[in-house]
TORMILUM-268111 format. One record per residue (C-alpha): x, y, z; chain; residue number from 1. Coordinates in steps of 0.1 Angstrom, whole numbers, plus 5000, padded with zeros to 4 digits. Example, Ala and Ser with C-alpha at 12.3 -4.5 7.8 and 13.67 -1.06 7.14 Angstrom:
// residues 2
[atom [5123; 4955; 5078]; A; 1]
[atom [5137; 4989; 5071]; A; 2]
//
This chain:
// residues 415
[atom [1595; 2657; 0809]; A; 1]
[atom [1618; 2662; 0776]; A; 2]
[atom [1628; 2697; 0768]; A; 3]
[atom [1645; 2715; 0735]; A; 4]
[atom [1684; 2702; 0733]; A; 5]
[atom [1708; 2727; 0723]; A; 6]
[atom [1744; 2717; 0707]; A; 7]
[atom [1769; 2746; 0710]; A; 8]
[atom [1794; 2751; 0685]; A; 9]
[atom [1820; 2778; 0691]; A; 10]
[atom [1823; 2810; 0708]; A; 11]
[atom [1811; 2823; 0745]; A; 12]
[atom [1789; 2848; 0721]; A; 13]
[atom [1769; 2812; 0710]; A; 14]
[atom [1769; 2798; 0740]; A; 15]
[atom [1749; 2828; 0754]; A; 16]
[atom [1728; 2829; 0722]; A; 17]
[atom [1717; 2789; 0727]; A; 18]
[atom [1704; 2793; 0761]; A; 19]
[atom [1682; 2827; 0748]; A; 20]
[atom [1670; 2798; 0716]; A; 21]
[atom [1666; 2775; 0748]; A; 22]
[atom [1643; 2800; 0764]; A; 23]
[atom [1621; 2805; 0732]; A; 24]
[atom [1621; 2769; 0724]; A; 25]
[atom [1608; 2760; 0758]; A; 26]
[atom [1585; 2788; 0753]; A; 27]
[atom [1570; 2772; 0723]; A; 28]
[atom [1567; 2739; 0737]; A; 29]
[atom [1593; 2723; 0709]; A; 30]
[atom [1605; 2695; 0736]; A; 31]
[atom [1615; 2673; 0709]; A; 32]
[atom [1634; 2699; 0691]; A; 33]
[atom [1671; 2700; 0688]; A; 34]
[atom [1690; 2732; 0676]; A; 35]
[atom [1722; 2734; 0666]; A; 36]
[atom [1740; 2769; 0667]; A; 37]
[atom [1770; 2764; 0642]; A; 38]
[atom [1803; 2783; 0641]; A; 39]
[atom [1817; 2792; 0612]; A; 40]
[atom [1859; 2805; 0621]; A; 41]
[atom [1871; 2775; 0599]; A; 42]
[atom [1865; 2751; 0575]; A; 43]
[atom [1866; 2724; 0603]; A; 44]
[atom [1838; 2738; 0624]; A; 45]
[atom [1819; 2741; 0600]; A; 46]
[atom [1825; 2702; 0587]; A; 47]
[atom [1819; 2689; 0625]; A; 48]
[atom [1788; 2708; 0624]; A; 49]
[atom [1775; 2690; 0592]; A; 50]
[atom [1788; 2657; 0609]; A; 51]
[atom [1769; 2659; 0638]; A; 52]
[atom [1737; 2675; 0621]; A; 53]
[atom [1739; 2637; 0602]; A; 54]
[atom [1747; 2618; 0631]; A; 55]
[atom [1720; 2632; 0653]; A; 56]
[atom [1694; 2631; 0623]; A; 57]
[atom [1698; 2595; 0624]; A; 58]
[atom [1700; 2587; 0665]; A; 59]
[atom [1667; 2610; 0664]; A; 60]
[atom [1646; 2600; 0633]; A; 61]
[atom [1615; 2622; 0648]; A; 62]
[atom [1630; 2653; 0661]; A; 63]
[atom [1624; 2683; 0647]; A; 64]
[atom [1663; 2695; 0640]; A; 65]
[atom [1668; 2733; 0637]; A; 66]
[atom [1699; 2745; 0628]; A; 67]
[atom [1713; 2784; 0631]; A; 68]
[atom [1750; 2801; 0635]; A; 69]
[atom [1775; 2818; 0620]; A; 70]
[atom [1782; 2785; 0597]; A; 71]
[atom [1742; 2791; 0583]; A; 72]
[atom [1746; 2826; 0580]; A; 73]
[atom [1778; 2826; 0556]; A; 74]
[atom [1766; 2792; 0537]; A; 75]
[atom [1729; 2791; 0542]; A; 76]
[atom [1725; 2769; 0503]; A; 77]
[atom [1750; 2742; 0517]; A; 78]
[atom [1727; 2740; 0549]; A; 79]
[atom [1697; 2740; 0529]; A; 80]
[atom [1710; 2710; 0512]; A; 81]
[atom [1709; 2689; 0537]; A; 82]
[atom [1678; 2671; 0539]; A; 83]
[atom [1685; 2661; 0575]; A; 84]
[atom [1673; 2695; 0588]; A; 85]
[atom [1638; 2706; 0588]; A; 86]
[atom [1642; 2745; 0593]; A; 87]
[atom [1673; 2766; 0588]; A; 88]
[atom [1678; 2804; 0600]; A; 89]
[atom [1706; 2833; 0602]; A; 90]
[atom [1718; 2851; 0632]; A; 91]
[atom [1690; 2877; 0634]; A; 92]
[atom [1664; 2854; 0630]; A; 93]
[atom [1679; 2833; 0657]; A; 94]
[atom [1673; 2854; 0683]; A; 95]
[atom [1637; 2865; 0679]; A; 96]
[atom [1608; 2845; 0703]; A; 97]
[atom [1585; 2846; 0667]; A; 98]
[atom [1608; 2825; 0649]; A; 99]
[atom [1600; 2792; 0678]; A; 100]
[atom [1566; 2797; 0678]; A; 101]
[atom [1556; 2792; 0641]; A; 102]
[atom [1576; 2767; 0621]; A; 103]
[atom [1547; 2760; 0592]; A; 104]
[atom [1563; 2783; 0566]; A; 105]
[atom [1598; 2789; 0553]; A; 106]
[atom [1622; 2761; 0554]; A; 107]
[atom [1651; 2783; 0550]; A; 108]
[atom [1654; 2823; 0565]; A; 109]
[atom [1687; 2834; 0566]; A; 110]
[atom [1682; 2876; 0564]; A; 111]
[atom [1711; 2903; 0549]; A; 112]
[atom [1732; 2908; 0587]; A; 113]
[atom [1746; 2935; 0577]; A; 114]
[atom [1713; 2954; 0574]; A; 115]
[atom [1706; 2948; 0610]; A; 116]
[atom [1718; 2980; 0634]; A; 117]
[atom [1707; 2969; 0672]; A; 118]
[atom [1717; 2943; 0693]; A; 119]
[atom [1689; 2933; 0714]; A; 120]
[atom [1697; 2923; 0750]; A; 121]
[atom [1676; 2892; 0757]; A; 122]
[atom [1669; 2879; 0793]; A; 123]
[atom [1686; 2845; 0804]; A; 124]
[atom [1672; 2832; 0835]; A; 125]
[atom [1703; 2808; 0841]; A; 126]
[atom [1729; 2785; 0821]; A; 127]
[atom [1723; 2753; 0822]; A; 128]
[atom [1747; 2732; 0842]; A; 129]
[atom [1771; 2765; 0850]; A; 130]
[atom [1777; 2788; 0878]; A; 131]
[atom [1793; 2811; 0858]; A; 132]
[atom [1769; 2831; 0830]; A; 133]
[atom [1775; 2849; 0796]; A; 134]
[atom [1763; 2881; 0790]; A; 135]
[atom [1762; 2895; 0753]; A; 136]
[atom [1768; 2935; 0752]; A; 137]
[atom [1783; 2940; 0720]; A; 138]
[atom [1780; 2917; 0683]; A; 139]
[atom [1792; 2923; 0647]; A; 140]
[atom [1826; 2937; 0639]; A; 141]
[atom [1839; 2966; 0617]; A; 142]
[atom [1867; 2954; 0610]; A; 143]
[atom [1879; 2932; 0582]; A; 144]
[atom [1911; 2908; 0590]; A; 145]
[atom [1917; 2890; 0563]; A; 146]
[atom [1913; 2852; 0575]; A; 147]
[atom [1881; 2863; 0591]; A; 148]
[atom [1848; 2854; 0577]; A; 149]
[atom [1829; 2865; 0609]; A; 150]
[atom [1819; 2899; 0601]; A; 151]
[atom [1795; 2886; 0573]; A; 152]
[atom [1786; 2860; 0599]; A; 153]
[atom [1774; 2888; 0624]; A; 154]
[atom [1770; 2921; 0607]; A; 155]
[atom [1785; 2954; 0620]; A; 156]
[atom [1796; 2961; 0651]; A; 157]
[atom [1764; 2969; 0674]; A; 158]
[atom [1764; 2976; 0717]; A; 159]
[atom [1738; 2968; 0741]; A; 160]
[atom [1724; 2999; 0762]; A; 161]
[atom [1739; 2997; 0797]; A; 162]
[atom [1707; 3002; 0815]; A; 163]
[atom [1701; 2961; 0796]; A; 164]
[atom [1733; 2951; 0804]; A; 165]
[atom [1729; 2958; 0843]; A; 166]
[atom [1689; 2944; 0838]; A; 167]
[atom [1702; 2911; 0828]; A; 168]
[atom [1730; 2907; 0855]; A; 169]
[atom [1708; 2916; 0883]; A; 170]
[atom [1688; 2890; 0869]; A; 171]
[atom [1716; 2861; 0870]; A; 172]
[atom [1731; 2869; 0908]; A; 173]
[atom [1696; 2871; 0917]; A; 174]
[atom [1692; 2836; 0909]; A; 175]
[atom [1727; 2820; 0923]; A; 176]
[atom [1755; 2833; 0895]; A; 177]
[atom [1787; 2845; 0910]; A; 178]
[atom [1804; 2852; 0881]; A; 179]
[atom [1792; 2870; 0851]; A; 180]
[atom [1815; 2872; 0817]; A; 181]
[atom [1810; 2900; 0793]; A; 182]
[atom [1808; 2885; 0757]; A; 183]
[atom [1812; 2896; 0724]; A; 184]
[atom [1825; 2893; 0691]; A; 185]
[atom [1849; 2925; 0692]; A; 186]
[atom [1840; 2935; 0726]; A; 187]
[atom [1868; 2961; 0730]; A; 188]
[atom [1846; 2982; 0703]; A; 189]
[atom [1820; 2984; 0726]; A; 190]
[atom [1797; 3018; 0730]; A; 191]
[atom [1809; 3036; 0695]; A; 192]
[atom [1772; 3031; 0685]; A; 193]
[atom [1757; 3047; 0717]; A; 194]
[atom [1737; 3076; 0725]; A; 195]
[atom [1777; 3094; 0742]; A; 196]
[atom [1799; 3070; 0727]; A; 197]
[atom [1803; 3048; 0762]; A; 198]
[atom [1834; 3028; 0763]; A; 199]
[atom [1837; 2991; 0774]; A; 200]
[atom [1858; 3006; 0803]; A; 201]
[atom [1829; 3030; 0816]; A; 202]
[atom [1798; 3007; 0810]; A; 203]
[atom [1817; 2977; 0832]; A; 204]
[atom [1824; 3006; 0857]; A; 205]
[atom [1792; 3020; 0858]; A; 206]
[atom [1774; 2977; 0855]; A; 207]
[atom [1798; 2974; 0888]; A; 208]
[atom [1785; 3005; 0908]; A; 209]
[atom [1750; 2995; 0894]; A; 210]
[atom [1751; 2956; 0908]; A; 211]
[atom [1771; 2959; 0941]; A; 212]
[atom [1760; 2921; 0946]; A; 213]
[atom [1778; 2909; 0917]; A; 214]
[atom [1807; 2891; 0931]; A; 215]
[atom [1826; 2885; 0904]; A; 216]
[atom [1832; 2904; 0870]; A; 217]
[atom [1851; 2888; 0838]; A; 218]
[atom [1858; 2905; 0804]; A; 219]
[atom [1864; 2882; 0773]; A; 220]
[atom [1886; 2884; 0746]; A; 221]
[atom [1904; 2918; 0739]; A; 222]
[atom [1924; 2939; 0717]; A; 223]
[atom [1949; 2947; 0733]; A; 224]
[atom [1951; 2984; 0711]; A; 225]
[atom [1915; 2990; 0721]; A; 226]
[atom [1916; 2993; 0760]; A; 227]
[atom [1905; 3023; 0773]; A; 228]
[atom [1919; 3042; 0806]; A; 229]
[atom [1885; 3027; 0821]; A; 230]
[atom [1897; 2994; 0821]; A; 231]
[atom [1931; 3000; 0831]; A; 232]
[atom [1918; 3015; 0862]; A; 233]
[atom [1893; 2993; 0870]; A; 234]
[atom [1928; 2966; 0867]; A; 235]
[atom [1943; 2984; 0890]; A; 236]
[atom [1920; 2998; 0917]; A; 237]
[atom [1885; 2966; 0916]; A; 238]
[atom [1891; 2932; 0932]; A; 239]
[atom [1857; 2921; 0914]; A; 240]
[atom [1873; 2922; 0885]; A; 241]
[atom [1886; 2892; 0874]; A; 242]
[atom [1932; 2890; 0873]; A; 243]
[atom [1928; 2874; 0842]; A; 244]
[atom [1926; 2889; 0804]; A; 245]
[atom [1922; 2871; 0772]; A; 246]
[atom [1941; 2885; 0742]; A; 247]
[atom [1930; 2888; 0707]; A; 248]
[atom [1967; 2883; 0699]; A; 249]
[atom [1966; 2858; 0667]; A; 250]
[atom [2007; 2862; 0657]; A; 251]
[atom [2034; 2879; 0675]; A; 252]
[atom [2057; 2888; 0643]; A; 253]
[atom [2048; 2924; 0626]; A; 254]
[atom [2049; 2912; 0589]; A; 255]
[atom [2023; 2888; 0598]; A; 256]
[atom [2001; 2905; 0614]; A; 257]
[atom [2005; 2931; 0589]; A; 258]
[atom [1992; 2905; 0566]; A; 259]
[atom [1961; 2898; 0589]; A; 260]
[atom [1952; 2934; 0585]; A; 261]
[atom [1952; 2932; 0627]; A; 262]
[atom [1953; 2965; 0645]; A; 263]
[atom [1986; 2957; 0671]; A; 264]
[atom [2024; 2953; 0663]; A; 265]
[atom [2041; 2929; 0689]; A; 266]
[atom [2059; 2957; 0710]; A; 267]
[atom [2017; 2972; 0713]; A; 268]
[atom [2012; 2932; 0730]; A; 269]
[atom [2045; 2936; 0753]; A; 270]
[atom [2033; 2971; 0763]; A; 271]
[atom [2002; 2959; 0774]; A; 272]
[atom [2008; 2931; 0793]; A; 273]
[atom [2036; 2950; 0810]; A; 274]
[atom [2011; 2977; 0817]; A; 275]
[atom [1988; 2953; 0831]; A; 276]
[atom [2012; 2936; 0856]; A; 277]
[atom [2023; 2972; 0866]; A; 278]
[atom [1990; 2977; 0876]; A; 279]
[atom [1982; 2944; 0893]; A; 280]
[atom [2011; 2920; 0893]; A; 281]
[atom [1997; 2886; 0899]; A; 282]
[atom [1971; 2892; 0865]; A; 283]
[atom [1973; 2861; 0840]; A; 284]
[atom [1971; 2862; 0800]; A; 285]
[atom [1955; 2841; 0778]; A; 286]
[atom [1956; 2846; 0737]; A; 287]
[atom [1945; 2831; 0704]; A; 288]
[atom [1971; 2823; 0679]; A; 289]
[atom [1971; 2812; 0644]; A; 290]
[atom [1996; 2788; 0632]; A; 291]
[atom [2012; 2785; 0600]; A; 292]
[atom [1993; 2820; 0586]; A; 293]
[atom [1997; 2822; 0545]; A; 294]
[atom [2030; 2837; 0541]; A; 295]
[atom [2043; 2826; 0577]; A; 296]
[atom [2082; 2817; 0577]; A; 297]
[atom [2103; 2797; 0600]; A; 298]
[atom [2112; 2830; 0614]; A; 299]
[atom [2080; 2849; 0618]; A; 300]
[atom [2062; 2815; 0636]; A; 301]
[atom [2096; 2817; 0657]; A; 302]
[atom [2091; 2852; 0667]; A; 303]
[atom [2050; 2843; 0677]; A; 304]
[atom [2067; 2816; 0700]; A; 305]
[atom [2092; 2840; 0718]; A; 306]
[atom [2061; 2861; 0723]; A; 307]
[atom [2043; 2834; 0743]; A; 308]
[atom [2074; 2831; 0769]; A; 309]
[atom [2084; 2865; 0770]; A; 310]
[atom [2046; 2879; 0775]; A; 311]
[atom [2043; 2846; 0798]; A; 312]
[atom [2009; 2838; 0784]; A; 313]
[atom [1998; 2804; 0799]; A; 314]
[atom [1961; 2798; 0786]; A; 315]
[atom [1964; 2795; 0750]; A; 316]
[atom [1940; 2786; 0721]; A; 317]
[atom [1958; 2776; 0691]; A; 318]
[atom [1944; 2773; 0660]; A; 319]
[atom [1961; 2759; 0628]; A; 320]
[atom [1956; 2780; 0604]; A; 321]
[atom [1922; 2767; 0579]; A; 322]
[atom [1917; 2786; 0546]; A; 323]
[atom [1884; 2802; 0545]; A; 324]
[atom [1868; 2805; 0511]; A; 325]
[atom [1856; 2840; 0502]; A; 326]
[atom [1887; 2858; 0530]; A; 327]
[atom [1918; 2876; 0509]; A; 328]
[atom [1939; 2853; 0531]; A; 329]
[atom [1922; 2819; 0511]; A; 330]
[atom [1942; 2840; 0482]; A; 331]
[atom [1977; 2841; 0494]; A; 332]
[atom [2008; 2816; 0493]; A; 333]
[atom [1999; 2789; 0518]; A; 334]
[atom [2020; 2771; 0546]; A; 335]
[atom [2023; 2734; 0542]; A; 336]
[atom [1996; 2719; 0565]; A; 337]
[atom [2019; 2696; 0581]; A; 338]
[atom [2041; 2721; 0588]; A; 339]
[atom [2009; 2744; 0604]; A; 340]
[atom [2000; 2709; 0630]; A; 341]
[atom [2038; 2711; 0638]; A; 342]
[atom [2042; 2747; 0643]; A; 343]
[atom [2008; 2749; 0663]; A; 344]
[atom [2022; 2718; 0687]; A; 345]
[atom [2049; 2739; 0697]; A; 346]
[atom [2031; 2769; 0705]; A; 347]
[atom [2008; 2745; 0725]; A; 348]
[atom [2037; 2729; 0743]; A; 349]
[atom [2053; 2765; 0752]; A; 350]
[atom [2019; 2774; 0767]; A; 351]
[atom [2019; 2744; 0787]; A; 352]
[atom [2054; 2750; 0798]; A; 353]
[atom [2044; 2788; 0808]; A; 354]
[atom [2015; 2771; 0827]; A; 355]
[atom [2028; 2743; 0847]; A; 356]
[atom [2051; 2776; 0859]; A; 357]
[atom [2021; 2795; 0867]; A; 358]
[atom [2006; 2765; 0889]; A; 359]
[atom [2035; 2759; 0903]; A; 360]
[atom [2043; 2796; 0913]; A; 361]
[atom [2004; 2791; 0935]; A; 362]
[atom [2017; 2758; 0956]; A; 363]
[atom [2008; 2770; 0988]; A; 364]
[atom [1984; 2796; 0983]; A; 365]
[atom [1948; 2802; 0994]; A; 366]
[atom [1925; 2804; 0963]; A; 367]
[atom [1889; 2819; 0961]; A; 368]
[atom [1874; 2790; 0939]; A; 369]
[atom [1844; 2793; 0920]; A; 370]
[atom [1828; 2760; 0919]; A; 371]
[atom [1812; 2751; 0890]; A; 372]
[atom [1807; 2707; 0893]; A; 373]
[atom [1809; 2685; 0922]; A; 374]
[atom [1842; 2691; 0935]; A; 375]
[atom [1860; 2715; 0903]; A; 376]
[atom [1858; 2750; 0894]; A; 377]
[atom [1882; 2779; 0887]; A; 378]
[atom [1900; 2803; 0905]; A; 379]
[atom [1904; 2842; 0899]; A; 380]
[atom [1931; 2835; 0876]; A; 381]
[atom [1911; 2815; 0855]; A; 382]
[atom [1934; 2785; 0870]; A; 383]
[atom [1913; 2753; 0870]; A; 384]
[atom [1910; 2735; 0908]; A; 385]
[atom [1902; 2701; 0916]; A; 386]
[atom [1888; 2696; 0953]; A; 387]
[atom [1894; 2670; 0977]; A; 388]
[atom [1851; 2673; 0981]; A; 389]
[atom [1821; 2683; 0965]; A; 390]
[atom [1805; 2716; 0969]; A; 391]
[atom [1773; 2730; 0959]; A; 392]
[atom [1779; 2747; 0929]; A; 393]
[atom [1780; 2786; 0922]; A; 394]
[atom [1795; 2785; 0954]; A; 395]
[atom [1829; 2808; 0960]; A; 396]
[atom [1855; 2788; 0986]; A; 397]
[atom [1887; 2793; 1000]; A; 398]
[atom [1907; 2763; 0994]; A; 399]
[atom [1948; 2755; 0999]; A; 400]
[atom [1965; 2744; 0968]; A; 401]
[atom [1989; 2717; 0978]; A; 402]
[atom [1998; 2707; 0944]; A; 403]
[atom [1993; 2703; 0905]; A; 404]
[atom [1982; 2679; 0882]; A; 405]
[atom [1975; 2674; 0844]; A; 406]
[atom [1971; 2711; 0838]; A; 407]
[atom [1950; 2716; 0870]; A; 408]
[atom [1956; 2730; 0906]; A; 409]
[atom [1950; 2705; 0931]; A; 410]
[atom [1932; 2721; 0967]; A; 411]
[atom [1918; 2713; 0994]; A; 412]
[atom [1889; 2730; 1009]; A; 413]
[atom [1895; 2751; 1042]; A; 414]
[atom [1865; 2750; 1065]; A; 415]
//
């Protein structure tokens, strides 16, 4: 039996979005439908999207090919160009059961985001081919960097009510997940919207007293300004919660970020990750960067690369930086390209360095693996484990790293 095919472009925020569009596409009985949920944080994304939307038009002459995202809902007339696609609609619409089940009228709805003021929570039974799950409690964003052209991709900043938050999560360990992830697009704004102003601190400390079965608890990308006393305790004091925190970190030179319009220094970065490992010493650190920002000089990218050692960040996403029509950043002196791949190669290869220390530092230890494929999966750290056997999947082991390999731990299993 054939069954709707989702194509993911982009964030943990879309991939939790595409399995709710799964849900309602199954719902509607579009088997031969294939949706494709775009991103739109640079040009490039937005070009592979188009790319594959060509390529799959002409691998599947008599699908029906839907195609949503953040790329749609900034550029909905380039989309609606494309006579490969058969129906086209924004964020909102995206979301909604009504939207799968009649596909007779417009081609094309893409609606104002910034006129929409809830965030719906939206039941997902399961992720397909995962053990670990996304669970949206926060969209839209308030704030206006200025090489971001995700706000008018998503709206305002909007939370989910806690009460659907811990709905949704009993729903996923009830059916096998171990590890649940907490997703947004500026998820450290969390609760300003609310009925007493919750903060993402409180509502993850009230979802963990609420789902005692809930084995593991991760929190995605954060500002490292925004963190509330909640979270630090919760850092400190809850083994369910995850040693591992993602930072919304972008540069690590002041004028820079100045530029970005971001809301941290680089001594706020320090401080926190130095708070952190006061708290709980073996925590890990991931961050985003931008390479070769408008403006950026030999200098400034060398101050974003000391960052990376002296904050020991070891799981980095590097972007180089892509001018995005429409952001005040598009407007400014630009950094030679070339110069952006080389400066974005370093910052890669100084992550890798600060990683093959990490997994070296764990040679040895026992590891609480989540397994998420045959015989891989991921430890608390976020440290990905390859196993000398399979396992079922969603399963949590102990296994005994003996070594490391290509960027991975390698374990064996302990009986």
């Amino acid at each position: 039996m054939t069954e709707p095919r989702v194509i993911t472009f982009g964030c943990r925020l879309n991939t939790y979005e595409s399995e709710v569009m799964r849900d309602h596409a199954k719902a509607a009985g579009l088997d031969d439908a294939i949706i494709i949920n775009t991103c739109a944080v640079t040009t490039e994304a937005e070009r592979q999207a188009r790319q594959n939307i060509r390529r799959l038009r002409r691998e599947n002459p008599d699908a029906k090919i839907f195609v949503t995202g953040c790329a749609v809902q900034v550029n909905s007339d380039k989309f609606a160009g494309m006579k490969e696609i058969d129906r086209i609609f924004g964020n909102d619409t995206k979301m909604k059961a009504e939207t799968f089940m009649d596909i007779s009228h417009e081609r094309v709805i893409v609606n104002d985001i910034m006129s929409v003021e809830e965030t719906a929570s939206h039941l997902v039974s399961g992720f397909e081919g995962r053990a670990r799950a996304f669970v949206q409690v926060q969209n839209g964003c308030d704030h206006r960097c200025t090489f971001c052209i995700i706000p008018f991709g998503r709206g305002n900043s909007r939370s989910v009510p806690l009460g659907e938050i811990v709905t949704q999560v009993r729903e996923l360990v009830a059916n096998g997940y171990a590890e649940v992830v907490l997703t947004g697009v500026d998820i450290t704004s969390y609760g300003h919207d609310l009925p007493g102003k919750p903060t993402l601190g409180q509502m993850a400390r009230r979802l963990l007293a609420q789902v005692p079965e809930l084995p593991r608890l991760r929190i995605s990308s954060v500002d490292p300004v925004e963190i509330d006393e909640d979270i630090f305790r919760l850092i400190e004091t809850e083994p369910r919660l995850m040693p591992h925190m993602h930072i919304s970190l972008q540069a690590g030179d002041d004028m820079v970020l100045k530029r970005m319009k971001r809301r941290h220094l680089r001594q706020d970065v320090i401080d926190f990750c130095q708070k952190v490992r006061a708290l709980r010493p073996d925590v890990t650190f991931g961050a985003d960067i931008i390479a070769g920002f408008p403006t950026e000089t030999d200098e400034m990218a060398e101050n974003t690369l000391r960052l990376v050692e002296e904050c020991g960040l070891i799981y980095l996403h590097v972007f180089p930086y892509s001018s995005r029509p429409g952001t005040p950043a598009a407007k400014m002196p630009q950094v030679a390209k070339e110069k952006r791949k080389e400066r974005a190669a370093a910052l890669r290869d100084a992550g890798e360095i600060q990683l093959a220390a990490f997994l070296q530092s764990r040679v040895g230890m026992v590891e609480n693996v989540l397994i998420e494929k045959e015989n891989t999966g991921h430890t608390e750290h976020f440290a990905p484990v390859e196993l000398d056997r399979v396992i079922e999947p969603g399963t949590i082991a102990k296994a005994k790293v003996i070594g490391h390999k290509d960027g991975k731990l390698i374990a064996e299993l302990m009986v």
